[in-house]
C-alpha positions as CSV (number, residue, x, y, z in Angstrom):
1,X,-75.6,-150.3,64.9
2,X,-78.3,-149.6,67.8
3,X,-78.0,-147.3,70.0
4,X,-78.7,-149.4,73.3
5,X,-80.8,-148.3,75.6
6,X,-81.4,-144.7,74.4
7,X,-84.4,-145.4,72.0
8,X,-86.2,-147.1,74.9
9,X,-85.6,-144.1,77.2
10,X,-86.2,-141.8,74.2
11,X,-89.9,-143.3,73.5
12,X,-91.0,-143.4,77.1
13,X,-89.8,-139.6,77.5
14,X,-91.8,-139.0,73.9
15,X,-94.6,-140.8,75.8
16,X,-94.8,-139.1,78.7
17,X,-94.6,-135.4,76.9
18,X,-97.5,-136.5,74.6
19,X,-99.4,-137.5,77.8
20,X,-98.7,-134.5,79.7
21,X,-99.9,-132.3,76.1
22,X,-103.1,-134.4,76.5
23,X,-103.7,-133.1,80.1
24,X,-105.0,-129.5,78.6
25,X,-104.5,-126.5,79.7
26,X,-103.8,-125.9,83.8
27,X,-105.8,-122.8,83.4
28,X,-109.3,-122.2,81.9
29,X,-110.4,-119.3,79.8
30,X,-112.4,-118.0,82.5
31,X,-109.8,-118.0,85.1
32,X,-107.5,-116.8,82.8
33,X,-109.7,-113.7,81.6
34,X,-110.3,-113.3,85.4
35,X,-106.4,-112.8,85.9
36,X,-105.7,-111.1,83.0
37,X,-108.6,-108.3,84.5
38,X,-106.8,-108.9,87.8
39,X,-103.4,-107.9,86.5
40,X,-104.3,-104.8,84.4
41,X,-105.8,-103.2,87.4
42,X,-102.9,-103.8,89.4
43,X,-100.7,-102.2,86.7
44,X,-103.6,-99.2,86.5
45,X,-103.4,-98.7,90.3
46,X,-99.8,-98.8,89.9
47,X,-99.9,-96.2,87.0
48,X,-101.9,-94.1,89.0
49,X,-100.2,-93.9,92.1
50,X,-96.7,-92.8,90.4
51,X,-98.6,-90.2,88.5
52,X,-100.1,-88.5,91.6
53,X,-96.5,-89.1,93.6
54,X,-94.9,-87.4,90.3
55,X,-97.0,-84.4,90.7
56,X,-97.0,-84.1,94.9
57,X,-92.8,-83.9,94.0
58,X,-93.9,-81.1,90.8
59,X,-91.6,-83.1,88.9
60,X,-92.5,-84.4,85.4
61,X,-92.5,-88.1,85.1
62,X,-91.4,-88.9,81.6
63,X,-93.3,-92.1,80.0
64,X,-91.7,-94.6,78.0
């Protein structure tokens, strides 16, 4: 028994994945090391600011 049309639309989907996995990465290392540096200094500056608003309140923040 075949299965009609299904393996035809099965092998161009399979196709089309493979060629997208053959397109590489949408980032490159550098842009993504530049982010990465990007991010954890935001989340610093972030860190930073709620630990100086915890102690203008003289409440203690509790991490974790």
């Amino acid at each position: 028994m075949t299965r009609g049309n299904q393996r035809d639309t099965d092998r161009a989907k399979a196709q089309k994945k493979l060629a997208a996995q053959k397109k590489g990465p949408k980032e490159s290392g550098a842009s993504l090391a530049k982010r990465k540096e990007a991010d954890a200094e935001a989340l610093r500056l972030k860190q930073k600011k709620k630990e100086e608003q915890a102690q203008a309140t003289g409440g203690a923040s509790t991490s974790g």
